[in-house]
PDB file of N, H, CA, C and O in Angstrom:
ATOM      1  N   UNK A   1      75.256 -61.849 162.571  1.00  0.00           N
ATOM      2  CA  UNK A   1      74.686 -62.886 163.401  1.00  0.00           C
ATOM      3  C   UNK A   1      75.618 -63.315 164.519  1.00  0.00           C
ATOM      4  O   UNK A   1      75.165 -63.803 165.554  1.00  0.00           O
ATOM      5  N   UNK A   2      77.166 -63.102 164.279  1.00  0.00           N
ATOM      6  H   UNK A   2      77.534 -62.706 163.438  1.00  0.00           H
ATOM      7  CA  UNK A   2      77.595 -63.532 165.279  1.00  0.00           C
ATOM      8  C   UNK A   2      77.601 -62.914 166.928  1.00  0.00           C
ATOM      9  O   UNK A   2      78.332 -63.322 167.831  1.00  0.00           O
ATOM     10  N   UNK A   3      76.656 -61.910 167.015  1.00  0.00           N
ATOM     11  H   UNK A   3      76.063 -61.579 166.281  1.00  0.00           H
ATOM     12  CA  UNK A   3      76.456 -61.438 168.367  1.00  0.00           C
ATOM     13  C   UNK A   3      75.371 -61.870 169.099  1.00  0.00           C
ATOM     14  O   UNK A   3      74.928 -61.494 170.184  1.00  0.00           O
ATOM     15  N   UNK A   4      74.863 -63.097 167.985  1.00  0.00           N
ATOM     16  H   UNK A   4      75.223 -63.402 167.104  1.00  0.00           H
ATOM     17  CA  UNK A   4      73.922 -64.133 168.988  1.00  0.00           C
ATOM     18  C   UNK A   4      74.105 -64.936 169.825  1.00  0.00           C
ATOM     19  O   UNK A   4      73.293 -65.370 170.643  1.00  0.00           O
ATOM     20  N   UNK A   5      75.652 -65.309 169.626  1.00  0.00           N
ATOM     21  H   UNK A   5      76.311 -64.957 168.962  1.00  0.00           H
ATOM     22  CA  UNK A   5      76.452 -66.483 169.991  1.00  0.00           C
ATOM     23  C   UNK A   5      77.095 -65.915 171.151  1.00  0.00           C
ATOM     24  O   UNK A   5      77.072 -66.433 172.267  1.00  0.00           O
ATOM     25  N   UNK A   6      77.678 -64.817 170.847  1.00  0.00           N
ATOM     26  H   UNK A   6      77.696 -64.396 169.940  1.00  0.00           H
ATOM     27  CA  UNK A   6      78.588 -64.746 172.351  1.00  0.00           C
ATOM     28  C   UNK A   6      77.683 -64.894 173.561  1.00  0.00           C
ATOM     29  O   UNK A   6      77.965 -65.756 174.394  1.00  0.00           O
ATOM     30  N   UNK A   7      76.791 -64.245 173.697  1.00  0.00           N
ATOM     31  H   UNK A   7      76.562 -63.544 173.020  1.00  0.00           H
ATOM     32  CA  UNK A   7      75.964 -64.592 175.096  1.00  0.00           C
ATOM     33  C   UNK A   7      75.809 -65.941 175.448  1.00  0.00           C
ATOM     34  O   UNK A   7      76.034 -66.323 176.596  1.00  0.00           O
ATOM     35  N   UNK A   8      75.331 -66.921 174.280  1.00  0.00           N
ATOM     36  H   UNK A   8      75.148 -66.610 173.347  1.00  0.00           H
ATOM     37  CA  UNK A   8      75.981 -68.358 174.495  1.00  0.00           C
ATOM     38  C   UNK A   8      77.231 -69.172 174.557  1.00  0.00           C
ATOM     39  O   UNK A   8      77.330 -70.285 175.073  1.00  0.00           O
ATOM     40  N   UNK A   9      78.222 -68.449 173.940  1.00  0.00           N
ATOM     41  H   UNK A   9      78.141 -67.545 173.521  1.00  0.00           H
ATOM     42  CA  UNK A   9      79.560 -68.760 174.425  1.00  0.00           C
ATOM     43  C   UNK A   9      80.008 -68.481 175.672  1.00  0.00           C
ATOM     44  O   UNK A   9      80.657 -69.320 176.297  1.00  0.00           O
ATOM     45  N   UNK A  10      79.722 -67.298 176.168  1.00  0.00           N
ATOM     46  H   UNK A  10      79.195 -66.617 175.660  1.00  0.00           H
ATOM     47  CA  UNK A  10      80.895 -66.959 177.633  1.00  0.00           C
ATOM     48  C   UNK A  10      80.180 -67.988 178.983  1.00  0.00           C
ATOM     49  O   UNK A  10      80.880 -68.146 179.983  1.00  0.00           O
ATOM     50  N   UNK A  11      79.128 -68.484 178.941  1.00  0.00           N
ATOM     51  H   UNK A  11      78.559 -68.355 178.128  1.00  0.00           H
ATOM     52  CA  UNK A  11      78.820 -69.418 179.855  1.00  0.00           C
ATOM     53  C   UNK A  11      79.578 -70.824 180.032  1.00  0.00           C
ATOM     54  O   UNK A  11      80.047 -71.525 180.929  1.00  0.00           O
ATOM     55  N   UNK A  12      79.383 -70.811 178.340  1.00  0.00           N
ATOM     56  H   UNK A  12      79.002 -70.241 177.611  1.00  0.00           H
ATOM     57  CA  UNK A  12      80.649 -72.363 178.140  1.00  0.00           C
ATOM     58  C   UNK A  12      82.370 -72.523 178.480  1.00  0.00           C
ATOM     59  O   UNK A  12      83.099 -73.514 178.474  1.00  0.00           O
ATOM     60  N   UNK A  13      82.696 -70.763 178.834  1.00  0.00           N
ATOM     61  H   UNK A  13      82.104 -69.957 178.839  1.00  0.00           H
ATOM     62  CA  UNK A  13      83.807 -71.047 178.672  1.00  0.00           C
ATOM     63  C   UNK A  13      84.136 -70.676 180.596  1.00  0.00           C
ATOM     64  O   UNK A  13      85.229 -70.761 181.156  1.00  0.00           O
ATOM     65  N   UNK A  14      83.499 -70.483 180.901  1.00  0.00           N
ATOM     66  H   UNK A  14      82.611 -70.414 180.446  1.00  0.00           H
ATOM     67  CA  UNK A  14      83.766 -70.020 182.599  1.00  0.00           C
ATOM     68  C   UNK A  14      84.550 -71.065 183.008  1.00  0.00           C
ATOM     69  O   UNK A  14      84.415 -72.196 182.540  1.00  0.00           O
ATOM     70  N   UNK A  15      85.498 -70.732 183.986  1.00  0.00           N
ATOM     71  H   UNK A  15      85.608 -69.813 184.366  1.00  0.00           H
ATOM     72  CA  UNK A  15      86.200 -71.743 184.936  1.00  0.00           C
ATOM     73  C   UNK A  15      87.065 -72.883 183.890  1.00  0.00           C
ATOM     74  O   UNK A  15      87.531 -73.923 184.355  1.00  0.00           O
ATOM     75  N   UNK A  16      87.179 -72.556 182.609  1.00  0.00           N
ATOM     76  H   UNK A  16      86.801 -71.710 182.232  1.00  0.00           H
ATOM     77  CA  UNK A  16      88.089 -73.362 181.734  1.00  0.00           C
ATOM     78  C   UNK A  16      89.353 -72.523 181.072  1.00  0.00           C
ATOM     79  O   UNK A  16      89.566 -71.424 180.562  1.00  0.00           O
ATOM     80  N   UNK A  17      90.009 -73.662 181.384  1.00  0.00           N
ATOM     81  H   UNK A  17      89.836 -74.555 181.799  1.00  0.00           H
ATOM     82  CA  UNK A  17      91.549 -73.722 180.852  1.00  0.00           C
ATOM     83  C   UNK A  17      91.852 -74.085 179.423  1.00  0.00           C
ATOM     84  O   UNK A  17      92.034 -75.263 179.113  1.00  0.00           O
ATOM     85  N   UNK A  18      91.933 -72.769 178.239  1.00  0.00           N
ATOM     86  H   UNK A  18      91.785 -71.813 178.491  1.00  0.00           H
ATOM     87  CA  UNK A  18      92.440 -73.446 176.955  1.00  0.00           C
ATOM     88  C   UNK A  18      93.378 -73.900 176.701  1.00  0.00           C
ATOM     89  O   UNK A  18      94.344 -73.215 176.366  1.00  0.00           O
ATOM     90  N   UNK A  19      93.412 -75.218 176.775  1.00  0.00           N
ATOM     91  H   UNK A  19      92.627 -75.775 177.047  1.00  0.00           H
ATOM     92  CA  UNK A  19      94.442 -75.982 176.710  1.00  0.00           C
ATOM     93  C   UNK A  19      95.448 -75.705 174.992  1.00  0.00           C
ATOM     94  O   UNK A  19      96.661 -75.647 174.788  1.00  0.00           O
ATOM     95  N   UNK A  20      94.057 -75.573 173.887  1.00  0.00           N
ATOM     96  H   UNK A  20      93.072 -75.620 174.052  1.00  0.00           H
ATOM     97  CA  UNK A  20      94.584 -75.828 172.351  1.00  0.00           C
ATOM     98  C   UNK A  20      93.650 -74.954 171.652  1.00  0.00           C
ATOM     99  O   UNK A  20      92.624 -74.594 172.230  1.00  0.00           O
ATOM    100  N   UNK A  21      93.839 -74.682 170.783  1.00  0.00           N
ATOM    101  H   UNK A  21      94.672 -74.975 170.314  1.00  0.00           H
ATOM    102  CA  UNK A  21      92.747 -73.842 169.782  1.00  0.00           C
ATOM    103  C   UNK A  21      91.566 -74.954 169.191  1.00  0.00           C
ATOM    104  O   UNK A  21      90.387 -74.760 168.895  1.00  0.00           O
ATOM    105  N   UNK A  22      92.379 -76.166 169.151  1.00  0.00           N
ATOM    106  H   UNK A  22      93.337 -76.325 169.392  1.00  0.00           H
ATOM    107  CA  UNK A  22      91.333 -77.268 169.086  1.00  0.00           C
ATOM    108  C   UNK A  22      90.483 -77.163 169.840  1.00  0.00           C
ATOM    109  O   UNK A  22      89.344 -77.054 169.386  1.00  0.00           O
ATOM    110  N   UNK A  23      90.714 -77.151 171.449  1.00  0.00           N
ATOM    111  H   UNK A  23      91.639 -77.239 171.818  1.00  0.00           H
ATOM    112  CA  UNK A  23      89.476 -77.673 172.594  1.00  0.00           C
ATOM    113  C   UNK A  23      88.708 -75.986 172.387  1.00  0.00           C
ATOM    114  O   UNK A  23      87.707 -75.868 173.093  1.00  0.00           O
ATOM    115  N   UNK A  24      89.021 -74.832 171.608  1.00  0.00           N
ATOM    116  H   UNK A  24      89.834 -74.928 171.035  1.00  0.00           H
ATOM    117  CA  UNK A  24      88.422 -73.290 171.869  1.00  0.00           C
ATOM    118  C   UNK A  24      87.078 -73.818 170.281  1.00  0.00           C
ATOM    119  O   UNK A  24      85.852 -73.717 170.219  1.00  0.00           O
ATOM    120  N   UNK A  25      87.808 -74.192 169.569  1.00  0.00           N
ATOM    121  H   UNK A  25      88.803 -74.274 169.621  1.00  0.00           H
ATOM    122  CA  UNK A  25      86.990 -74.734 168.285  1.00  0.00           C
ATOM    123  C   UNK A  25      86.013 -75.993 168.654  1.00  0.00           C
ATOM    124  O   UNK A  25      85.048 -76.162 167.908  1.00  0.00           O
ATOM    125  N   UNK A  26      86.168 -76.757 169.591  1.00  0.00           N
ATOM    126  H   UNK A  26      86.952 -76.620 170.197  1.00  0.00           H
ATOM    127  CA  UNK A  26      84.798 -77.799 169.855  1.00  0.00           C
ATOM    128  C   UNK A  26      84.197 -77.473 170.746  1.00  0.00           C
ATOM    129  O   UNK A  26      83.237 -78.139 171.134  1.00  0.00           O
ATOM    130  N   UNK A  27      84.693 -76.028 171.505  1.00  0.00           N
ATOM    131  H   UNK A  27      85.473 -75.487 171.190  1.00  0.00           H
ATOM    132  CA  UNK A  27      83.586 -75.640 172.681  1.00  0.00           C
ATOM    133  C   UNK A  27      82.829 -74.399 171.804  1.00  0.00           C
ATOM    134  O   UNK A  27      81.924 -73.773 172.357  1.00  0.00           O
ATOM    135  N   UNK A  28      83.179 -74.114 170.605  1.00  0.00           N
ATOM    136  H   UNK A  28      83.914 -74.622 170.157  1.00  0.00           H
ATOM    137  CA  UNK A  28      82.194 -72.882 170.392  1.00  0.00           C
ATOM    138  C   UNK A  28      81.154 -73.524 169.128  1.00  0.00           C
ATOM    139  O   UNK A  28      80.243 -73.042 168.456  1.00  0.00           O
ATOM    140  N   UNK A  29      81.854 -74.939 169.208  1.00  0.00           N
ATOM    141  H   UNK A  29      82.595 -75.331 169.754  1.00  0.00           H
ATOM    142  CA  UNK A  29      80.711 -75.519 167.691  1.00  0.00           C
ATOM    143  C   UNK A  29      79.742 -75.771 168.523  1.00  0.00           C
ATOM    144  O   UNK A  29      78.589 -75.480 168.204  1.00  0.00           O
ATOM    145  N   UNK A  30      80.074 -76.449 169.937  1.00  0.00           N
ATOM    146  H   UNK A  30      81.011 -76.685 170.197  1.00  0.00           H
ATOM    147  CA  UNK A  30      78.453 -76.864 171.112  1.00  0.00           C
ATOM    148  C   UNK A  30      77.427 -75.484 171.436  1.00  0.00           C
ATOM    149  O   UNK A  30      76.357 -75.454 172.043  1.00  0.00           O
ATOM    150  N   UNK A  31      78.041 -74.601 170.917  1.00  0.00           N
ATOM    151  H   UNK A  31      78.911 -74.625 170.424  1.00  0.00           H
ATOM    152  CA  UNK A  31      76.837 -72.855 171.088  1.00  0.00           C
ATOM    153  C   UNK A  31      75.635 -73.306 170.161  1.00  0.00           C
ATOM    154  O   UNK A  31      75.812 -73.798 169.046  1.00  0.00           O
ATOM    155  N   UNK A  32      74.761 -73.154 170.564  1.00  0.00           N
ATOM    156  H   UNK A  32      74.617 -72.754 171.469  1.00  0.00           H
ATOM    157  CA  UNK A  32      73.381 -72.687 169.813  1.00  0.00           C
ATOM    158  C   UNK A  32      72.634 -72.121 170.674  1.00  0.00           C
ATOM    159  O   UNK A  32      72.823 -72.069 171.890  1.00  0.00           O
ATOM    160  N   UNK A  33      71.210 -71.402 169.680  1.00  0.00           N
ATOM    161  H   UNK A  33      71.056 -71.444 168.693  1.00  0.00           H
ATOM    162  CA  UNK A  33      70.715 -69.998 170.181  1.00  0.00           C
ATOM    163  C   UNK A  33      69.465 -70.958 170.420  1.00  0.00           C
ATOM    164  O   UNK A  33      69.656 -72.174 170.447  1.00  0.00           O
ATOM    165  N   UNK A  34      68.115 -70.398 170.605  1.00  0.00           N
ATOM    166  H   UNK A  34      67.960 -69.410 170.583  1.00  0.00           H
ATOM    167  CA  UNK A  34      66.848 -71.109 171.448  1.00  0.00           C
ATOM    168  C   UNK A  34      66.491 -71.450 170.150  1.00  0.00           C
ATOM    169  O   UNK A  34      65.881 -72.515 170.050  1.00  0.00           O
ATOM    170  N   UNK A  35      66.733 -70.754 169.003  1.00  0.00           N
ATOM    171  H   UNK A  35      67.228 -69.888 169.084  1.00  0.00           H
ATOM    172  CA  UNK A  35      65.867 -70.804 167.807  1.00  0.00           C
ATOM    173  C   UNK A  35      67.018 -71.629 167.059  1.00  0.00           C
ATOM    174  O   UNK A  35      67.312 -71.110 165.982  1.00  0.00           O
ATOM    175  N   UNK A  36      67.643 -72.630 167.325  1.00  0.00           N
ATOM    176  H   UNK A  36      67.404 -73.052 168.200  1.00  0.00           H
ATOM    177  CA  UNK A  36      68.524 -73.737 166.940  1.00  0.00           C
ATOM    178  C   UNK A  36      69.805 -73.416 165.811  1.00  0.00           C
ATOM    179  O   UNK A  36      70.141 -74.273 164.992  1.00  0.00           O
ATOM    180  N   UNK A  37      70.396 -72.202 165.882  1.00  0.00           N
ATOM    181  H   UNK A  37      70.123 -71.506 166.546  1.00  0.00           H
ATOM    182  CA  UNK A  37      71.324 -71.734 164.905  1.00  0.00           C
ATOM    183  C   UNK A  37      72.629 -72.071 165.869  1.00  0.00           C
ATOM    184  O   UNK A  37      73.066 -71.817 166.992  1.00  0.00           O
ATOM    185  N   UNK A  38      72.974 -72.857 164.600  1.00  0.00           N
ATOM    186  H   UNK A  38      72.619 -73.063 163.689  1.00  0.00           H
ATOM    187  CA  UNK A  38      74.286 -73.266 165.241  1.00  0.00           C
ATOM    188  C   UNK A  38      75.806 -72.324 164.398  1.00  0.00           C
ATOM    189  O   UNK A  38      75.935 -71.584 163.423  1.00  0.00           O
ATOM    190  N   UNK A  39      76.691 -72.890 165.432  1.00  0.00           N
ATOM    191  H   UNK A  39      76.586 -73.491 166.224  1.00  0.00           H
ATOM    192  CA  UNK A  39      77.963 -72.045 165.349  1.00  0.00           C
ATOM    193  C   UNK A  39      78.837 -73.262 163.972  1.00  0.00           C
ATOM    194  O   UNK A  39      78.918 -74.482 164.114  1.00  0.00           O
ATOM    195  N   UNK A  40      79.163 -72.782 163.232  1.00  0.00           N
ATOM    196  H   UNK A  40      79.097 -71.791 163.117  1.00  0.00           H
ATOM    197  CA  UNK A  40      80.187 -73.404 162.380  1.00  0.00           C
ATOM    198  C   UNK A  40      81.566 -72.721 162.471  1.00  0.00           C
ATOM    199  O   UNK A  40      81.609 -71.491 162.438  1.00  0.00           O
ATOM    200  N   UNK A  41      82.731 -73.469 162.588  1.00  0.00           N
ATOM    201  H   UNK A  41      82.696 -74.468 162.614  1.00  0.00           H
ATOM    202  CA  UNK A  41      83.793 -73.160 163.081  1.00  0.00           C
ATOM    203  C   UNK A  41      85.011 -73.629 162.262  1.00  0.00           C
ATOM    204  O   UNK A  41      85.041 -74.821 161.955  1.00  0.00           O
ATOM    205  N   UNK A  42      86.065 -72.785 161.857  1.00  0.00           N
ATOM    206  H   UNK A  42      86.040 -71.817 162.107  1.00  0.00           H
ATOM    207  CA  UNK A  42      87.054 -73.348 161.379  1.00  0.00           C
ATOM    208  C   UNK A  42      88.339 -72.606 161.556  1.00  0.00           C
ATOM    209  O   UNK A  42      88.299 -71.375 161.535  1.00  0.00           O
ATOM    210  N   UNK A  43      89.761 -73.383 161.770  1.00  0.00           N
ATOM    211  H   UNK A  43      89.794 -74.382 161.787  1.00  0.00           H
ATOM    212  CA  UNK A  43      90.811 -72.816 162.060  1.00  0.00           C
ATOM    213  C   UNK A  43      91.689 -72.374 160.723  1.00  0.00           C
ATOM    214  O   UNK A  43      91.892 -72.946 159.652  1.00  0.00           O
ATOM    215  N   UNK A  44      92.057 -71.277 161.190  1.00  0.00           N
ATOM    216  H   UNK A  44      91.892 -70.812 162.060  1.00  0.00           H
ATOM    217  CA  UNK A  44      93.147 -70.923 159.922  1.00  0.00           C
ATOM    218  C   UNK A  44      94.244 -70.757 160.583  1.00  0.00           C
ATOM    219  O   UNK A  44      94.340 -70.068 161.599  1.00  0.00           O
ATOM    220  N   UNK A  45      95.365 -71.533 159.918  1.00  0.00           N
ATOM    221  H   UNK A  45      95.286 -72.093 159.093  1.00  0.00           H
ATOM    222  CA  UNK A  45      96.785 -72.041 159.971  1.00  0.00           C
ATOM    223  C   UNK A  45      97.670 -70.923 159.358  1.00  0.00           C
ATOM    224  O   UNK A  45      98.869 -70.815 159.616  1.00  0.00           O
ATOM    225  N   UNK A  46      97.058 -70.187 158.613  1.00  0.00           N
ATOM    226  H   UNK A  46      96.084 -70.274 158.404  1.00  0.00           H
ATOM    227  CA  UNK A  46      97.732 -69.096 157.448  1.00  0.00           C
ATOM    228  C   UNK A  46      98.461 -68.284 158.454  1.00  0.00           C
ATOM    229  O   UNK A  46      97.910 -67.723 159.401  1.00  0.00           O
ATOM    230  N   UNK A  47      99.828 -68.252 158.172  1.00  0.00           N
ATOM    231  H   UNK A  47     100.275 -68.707 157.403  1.00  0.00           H
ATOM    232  CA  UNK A  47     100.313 -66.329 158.990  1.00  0.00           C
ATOM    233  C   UNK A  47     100.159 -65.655 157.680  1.00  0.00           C
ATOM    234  O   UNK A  47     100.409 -65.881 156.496  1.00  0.00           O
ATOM    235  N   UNK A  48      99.450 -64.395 158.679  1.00  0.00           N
ATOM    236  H   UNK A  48      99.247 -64.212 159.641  1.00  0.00           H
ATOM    237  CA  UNK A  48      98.855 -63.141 157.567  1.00  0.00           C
ATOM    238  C   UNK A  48     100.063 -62.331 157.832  1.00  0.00           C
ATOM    239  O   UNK A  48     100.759 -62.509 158.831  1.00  0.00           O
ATOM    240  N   UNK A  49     100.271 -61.563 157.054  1.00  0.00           N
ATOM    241  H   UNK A  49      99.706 -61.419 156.242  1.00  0.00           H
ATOM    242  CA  UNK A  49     101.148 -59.984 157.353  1.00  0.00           C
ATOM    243  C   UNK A  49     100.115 -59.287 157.838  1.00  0.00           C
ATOM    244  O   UNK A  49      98.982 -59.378 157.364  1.00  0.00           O
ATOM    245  N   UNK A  50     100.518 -58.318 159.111  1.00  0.00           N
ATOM    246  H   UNK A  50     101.438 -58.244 159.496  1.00  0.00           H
ATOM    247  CA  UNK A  50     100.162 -57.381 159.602  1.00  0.00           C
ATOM    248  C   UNK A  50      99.977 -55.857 158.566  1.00  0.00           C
ATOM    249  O   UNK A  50     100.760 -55.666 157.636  1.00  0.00           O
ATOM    250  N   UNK A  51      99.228 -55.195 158.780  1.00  0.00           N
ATOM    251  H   UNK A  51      98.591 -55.350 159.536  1.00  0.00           H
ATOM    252  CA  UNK A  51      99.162 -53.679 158.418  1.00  0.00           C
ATOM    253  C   UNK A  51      98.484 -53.931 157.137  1.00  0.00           C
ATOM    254  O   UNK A  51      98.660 -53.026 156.321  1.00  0.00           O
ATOM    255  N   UNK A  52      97.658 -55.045 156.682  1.00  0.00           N
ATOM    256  H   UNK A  52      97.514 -55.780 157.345  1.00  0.00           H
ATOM    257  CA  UNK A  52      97.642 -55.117 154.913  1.00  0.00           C
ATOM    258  C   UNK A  52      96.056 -54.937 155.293  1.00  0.00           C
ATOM    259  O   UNK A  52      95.392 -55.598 156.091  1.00  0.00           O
ATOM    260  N   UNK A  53      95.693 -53.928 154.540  1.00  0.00           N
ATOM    261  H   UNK A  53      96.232 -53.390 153.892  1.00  0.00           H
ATOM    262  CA  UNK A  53      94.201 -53.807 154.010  1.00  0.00           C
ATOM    263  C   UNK A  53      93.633 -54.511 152.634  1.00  0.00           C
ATOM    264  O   UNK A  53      94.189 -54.758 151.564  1.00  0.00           O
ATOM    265  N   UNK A  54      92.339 -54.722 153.092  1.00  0.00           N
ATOM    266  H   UNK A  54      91.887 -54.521 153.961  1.00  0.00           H
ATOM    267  CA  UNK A  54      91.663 -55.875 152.117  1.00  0.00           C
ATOM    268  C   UNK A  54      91.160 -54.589 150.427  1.00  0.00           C
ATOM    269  O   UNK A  54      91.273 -53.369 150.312  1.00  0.00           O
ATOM    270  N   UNK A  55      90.853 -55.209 149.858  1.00  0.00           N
ATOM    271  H   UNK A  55      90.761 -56.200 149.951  1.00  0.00           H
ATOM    272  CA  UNK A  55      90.475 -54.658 148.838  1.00  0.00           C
ATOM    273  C   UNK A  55      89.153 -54.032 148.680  1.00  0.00           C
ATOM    274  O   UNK A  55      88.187 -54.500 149.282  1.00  0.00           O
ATOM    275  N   UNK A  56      88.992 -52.570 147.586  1.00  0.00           N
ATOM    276  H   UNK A  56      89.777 -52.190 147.097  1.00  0.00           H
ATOM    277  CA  UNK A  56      87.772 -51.967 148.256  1.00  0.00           C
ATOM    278  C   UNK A  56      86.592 -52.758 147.911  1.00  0.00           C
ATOM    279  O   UNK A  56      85.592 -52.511 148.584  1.00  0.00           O
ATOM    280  N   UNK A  57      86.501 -53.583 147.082  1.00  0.00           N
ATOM    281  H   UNK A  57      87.314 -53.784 146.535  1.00  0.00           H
ATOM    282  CA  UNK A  57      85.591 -54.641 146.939  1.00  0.00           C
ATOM    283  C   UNK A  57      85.149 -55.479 147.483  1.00  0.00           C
ATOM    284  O   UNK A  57      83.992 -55.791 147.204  1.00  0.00           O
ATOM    285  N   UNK A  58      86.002 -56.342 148.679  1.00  0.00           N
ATOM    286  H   UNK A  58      86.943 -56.089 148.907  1.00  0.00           H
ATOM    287  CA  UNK A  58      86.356 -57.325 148.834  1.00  0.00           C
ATOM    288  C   UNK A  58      84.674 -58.073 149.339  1.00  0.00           C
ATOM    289  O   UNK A  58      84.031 -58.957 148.773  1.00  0.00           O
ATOM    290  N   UNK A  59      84.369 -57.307 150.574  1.00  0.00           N
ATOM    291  H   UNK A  59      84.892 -56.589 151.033  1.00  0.00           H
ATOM    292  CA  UNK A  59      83.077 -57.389 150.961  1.00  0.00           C
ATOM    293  C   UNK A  59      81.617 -57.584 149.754  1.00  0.00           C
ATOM    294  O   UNK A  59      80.863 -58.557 149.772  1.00  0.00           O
ATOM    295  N   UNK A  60      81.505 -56.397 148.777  1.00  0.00           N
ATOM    296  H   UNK A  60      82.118 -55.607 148.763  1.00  0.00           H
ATOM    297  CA  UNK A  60      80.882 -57.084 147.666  1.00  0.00           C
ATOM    298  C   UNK A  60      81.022 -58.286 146.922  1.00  0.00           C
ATOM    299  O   UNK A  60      80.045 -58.755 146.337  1.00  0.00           O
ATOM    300  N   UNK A  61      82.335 -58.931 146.878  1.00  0.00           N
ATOM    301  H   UNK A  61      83.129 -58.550 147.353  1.00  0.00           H
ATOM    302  CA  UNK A  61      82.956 -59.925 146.030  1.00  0.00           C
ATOM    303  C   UNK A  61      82.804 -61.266 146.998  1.00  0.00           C
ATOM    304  O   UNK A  61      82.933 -62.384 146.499  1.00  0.00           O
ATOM    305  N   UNK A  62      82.540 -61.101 148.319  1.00  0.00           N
ATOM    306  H   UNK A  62      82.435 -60.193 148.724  1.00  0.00           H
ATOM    307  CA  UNK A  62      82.473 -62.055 149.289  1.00  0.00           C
ATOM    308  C   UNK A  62      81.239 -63.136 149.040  1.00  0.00           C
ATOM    309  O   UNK A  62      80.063 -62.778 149.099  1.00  0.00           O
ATOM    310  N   UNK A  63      81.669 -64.595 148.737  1.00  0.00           N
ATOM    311  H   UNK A  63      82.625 -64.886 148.689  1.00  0.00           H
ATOM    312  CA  UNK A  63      80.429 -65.659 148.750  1.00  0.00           C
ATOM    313  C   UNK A  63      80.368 -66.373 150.187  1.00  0.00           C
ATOM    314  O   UNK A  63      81.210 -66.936 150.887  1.00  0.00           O
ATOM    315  N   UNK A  64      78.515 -66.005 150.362  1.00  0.00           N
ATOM    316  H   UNK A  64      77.831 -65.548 149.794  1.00  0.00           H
ATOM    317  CA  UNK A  64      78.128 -66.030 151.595  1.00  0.00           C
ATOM    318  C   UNK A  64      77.438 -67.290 151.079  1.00  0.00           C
ATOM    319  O   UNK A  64      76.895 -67.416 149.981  1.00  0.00           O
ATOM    320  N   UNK A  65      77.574 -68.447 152.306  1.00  0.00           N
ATOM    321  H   UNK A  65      78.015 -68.345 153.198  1.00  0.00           H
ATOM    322  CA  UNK A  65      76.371 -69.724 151.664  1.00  0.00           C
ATOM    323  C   UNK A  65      75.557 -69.625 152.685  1.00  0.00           C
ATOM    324  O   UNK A  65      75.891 -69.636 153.869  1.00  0.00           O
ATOM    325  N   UNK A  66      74.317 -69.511 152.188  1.00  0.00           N
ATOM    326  H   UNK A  66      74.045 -69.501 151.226  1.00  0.00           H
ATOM    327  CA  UNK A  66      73.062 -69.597 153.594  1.00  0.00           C
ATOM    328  C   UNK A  66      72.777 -70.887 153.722  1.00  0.00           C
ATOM    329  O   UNK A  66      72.181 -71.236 152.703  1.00  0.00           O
ATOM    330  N   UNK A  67      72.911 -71.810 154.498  1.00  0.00           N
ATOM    331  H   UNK A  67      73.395 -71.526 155.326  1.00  0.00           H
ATOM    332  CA  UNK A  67      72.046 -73.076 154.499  1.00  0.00           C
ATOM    333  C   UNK A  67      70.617 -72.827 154.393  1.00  0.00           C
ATOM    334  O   UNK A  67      69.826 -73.769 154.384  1.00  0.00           O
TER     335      UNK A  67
END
């Protein structure tokens, strides 16, 4: 689903200066599509290590919440 959004994101972001990852996170929660699906957004603080692959499961094992 998230390739509904970018066509509504890159309009919001024209002619702006990211100041913070904050002001990049309250301009992509204001995206919604005609059919009212909104963007939920959250920052991760975590440093990952580079080069590490996920587990072959991981995707099956993944909890998705649908509203």
């Amino acid at each position: 689903m998230g390739h509904r959004f970018f066509p509504r994101i890159s309009p919001l972001c024209q002619g702006l200066i990211f100041e913070s990852v904050q002001t990049v996170k309250d301009l992509m929660a204001t995206a919604t599509t005609r059919t009212g699906l909104k963007l939920l957004t959250t920052i991760l603080y975590n440093t990952y290590q580079t080069g590490q692959n996920v587990a072959v499961d991981f995707k099956s094992n993944l909890k998705i919440v649908f509203d």
